[in-house]
C-alpha positions as semicolon CSV with decimal commas, in nm:
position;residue;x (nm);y (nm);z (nm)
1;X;-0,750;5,297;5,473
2;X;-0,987;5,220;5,221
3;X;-1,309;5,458;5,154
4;X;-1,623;5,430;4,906
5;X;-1,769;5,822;4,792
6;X;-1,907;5,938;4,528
7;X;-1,751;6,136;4,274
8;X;-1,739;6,451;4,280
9;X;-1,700;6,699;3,976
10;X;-1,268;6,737;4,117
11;X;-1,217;6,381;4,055
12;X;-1,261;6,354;3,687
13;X;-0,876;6,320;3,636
14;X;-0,790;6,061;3,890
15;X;-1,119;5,804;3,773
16;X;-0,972;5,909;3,411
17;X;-0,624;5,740;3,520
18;X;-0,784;5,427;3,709
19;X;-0,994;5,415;3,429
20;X;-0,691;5,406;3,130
21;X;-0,474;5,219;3,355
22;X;-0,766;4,958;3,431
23;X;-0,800;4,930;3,058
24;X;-0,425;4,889;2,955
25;X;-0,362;4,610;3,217
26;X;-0,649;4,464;3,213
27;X;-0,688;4,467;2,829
28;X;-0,344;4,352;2,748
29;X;-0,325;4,080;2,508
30;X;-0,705;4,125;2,421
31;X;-0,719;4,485;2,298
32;X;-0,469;4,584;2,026
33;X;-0,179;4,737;2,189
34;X;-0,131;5,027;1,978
35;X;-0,514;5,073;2,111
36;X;-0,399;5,084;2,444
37;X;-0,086;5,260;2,423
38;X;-0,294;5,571;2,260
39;X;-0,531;5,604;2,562
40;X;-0,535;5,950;2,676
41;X;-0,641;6,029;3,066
42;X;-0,693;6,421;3,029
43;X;-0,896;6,335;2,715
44;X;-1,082;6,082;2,920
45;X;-1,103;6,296;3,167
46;X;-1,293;6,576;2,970
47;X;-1,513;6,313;2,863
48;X;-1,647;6,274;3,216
49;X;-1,667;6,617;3,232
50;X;-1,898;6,630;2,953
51;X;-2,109;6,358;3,029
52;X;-2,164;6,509;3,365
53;X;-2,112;6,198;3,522
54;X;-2,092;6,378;3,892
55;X;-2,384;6,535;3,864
56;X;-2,609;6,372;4,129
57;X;-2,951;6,416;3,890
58;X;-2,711;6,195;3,598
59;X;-2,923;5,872;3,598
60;X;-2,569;5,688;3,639
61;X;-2,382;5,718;3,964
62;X;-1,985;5,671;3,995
63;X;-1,875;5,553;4,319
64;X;-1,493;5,621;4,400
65;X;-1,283;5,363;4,619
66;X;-0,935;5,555;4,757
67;X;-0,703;5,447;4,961
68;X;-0,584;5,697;5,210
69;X;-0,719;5,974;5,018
70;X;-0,597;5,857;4,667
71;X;-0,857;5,732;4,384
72;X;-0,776;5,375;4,282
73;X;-1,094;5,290;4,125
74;X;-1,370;5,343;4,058
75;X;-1,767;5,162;3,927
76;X;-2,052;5,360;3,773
77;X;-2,432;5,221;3,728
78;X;-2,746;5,284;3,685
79;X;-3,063;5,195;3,491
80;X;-2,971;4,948;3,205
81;X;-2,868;5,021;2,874
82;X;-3,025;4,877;2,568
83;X;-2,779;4,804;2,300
84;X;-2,572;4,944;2,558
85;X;-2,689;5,277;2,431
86;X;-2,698;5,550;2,738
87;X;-2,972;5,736;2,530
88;X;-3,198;5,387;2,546
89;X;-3,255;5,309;2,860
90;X;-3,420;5,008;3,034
91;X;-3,571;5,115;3,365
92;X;-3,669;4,741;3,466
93;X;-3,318;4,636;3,496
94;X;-2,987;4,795;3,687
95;X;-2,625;4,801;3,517
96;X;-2,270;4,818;3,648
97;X;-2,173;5,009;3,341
98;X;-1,836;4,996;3,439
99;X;-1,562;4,892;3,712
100;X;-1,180;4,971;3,666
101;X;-0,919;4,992;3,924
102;X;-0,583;5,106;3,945
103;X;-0,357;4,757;3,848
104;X;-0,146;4,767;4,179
105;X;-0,512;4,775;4,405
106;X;-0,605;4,444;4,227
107;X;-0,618;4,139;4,485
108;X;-0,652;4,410;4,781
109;X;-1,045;4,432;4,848
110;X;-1,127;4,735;4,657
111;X;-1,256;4,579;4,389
112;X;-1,499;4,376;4,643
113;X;-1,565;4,699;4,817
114;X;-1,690;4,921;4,513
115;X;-1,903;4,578;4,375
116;X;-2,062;4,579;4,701
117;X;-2,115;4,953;4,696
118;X;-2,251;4,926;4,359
119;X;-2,473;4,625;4,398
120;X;-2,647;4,825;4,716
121;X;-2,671;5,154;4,500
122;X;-2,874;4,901;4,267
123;X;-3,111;4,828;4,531
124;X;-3,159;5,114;4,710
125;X;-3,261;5,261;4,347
126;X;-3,531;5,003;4,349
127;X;-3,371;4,719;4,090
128;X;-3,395;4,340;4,205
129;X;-3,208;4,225;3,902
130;X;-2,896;4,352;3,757
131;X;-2,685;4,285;3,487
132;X;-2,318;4,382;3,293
133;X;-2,117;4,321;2,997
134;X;-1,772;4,162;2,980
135;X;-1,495;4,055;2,717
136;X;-1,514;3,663;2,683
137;X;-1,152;3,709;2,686
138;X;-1,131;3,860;3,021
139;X;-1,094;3,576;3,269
140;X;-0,991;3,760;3,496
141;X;-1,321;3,991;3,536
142;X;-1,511;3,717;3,446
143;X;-1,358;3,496;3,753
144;X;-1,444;3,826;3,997
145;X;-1,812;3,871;3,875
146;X;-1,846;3,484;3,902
147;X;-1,728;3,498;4,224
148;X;-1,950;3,762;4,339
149;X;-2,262;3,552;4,202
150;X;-2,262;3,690;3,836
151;X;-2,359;3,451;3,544
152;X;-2,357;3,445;3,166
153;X;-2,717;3,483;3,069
154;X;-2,633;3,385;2,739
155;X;-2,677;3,704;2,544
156;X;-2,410;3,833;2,351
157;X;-2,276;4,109;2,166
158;X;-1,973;4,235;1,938
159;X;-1,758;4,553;2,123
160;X;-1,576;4,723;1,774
161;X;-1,259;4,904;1,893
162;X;-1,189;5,144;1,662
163;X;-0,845;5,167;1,508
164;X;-0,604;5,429;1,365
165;X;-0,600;5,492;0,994
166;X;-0,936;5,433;0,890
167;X;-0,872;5,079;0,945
168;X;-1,165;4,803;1,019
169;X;-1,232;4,820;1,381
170;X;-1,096;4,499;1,604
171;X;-1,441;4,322;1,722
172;X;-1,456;4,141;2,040
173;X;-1,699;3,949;2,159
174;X;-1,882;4,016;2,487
175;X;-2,070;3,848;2,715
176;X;-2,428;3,987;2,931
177;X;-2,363;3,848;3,326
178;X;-2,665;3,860;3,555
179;X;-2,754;3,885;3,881
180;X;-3,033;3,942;4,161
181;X;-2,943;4,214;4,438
182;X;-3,035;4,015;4,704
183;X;-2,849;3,740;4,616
């Protein structure tokens, strides 16, 4: 059965692996591999630990979505991000910062579950108009957001992933979708 939570400070290893695995199949063929094939989930998950990111006064919230008791995804949002900086934030606007699931809970519903979630967090924080980021070469996500009344606002921006070796980082473009939470 599936379930919508919020995380809890436990759970920073499981979003970590929805979050890596999210990236590595969903990435494929539009991230370098050897980018993906690094991707560490216990460093990941320290990261969240860091950030704090289940601390209920964090100005971002992560909502879980398990399946009989097992994380398989996961969104976080909040107020938006200028320059998608976390340190400059835009309090007129809400953000879905970001929404990963595990690959074999693609197609399922969870995904539509923890937008839902997400876009209802939005609201009940007070924001009327939301927005997030995607690769242009995503169709995939881009299809899903469309779907669930998302559009290309026409503001773009350049996402460097960095690469081993001191090398010039891979830039890929992204695209700004928007969206009303009432709609």
């Amino acid at each position: 059965m599936l379930t919508i939570r919020r995380e809890e400070p436990d759970d920073a290893e499981a979003v970590a692996r929805a979050h890596v695995h999210g990236w590595q199949a969903g990435y494929a063929g539009i991230m370098p591999a050897e980018v993906l094939a690094r991707l560490n989930p216990a460093a990941w998950a320290q990261r969240r630990r860091d950030l704090g990111t289940a601390d209920p006064e964090h100005p971002f919230a992560t909502l879980l979505a398990e399946v009989d008791g097992t994380v398989v995804g996961f969104t976080t949002f909040g107020p938006y991000r200028n320059n998608q900086d976390r340190a400059d934030l835009d309090p007129r606007y809400g953000e879905i910062v970001a929404m990963y699931l595990e690959p074999a809970h693609w197609g399922t519903g969870a995904g539509r579950a923890l937008f839902a979630a997400a876009r209802s967090g939005l609201a009940e924080r007070g924001w009327t108009e939301y927005r997030l980021w995607v690769l242009a070469e995503n169709a995939r996500a881009r299809r899903f957001y469309e779907r669930a009344g998302l559009s290309p606002d026409g503001t773009e921006s350049t996402y460097p992933v960095p690469l081993p070796g001191g090398r010039e980082p891979v830039r890929l473009r992204e695209l700004r979708y928007t969206a009303r939470t009432d709609g």
